[in-house]
N, C-alpha and C positions, 0 to 999 in steps of 0.2 A: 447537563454536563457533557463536556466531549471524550469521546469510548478511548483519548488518551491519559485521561486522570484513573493514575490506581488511587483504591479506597481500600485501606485497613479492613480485614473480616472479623467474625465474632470469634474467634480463636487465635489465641498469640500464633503471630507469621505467619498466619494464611493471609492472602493476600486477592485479590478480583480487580478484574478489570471490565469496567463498564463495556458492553456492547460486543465485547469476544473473549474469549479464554486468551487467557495468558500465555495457554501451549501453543496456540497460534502467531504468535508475533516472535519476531528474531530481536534478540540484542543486537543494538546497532552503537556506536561512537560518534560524535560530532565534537567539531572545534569553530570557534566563529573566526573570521579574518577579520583584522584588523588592519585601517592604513594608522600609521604613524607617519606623521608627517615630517615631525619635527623630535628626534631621537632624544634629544636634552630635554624636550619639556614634559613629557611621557604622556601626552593627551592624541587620545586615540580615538577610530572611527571606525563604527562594524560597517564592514561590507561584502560580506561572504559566510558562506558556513559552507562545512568539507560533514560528511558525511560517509561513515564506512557501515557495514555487515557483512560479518563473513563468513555466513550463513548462507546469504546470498552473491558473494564474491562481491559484492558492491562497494565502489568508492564513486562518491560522487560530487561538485561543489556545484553551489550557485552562488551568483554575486549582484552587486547591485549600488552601481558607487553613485551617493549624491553630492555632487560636485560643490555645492552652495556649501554644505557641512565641511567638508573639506577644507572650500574657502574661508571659511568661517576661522577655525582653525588656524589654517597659514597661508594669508592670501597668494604668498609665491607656490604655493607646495604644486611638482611634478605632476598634474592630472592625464597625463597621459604617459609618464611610468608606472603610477599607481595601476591605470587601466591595462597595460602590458601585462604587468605583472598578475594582476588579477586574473586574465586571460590564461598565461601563463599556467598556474592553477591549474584550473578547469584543462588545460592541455594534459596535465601532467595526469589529472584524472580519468580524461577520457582514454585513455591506454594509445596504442598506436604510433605512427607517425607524428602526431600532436604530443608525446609525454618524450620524447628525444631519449634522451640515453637512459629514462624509465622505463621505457615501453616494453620491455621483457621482464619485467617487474610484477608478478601480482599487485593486485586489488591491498591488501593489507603494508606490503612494502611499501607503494605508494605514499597511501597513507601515512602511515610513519613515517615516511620522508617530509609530507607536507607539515607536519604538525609538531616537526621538531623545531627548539625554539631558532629564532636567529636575529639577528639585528637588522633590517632591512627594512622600505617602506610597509610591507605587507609583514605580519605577525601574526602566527596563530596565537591563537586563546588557549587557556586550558583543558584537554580532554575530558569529556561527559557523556556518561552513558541514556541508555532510554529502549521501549522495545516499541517497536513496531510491524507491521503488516507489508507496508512497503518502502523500501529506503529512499526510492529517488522522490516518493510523494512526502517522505516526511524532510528529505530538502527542504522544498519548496516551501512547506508549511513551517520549519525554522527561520528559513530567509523572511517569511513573512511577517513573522513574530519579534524576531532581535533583530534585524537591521532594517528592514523599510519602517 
């Protein structure tokens, strides 16, 4: 089993986590991106997940758009506004000159900017919690799980 599965303990609400204490990992939030291609038919495609802890100031996304899926979906659909905007994202995460008129924005500001709902090709998911050791590795390990 992987040290991210909790398991029930022998006492109501205690709680364990395989492979480290529980006190060791930060609450963290993620949301998956969604392309919507086509806004009337509401069929959707993960291609991202946003990832915060603000334990660790951490906001972070990764993405990952397969075009075929996509195609699949709406053979016209924009793949290269979806990929902008995807972009776009990951700018507005990485702080700086890259997140425009975010960039003086905390880490959790951000965040909640990104994950508020909107009607555009790109869509967050619902927000979900989870704890982890490190946010940007458990990006990665989300992008891998729900969207590749």
């Amino acid at each position: 089993m992987s040290d991210h599965h909790i398991l029930g303990g022998r006492q109501a609400g205690e709680r364990h986590i395989i492979g480290s204490r529980t006190s060791d990992r930060d609450v963290f939030e993620y949301a998956l991106l969604r392309i919507v291609p086509r806004i009337e038919r509401g069929e959707c495609l993960n291609a991202g997940v946003l990832v915060y802890c603000r334990a660790k100031a951490y906001v972070g996304a990764r993405t990952h758009l397969d075009e075929a899926r996509l195609r699949a979906l709406d053979p016209d659909a924009d793949v290269a506004g979806a990929r902008a905007a995807l972009a776009a994202v990951e700018g507005v995460c990485a702080g700086g000159a890259a997140a425009g008129q975010a960039a003086g924005d905390d880490a959790g500001q951000r965040f909640r900017w990104l994950v508020a709902p909107r009607s555009t090709i790109v869509q967050p998911g619902p927000v979900h919690t989870g704890l982890t050791l490190d946010p940007a590795a458990e990006a990665q390990r989300l992008l891998d799980l729900l969207v590749r």
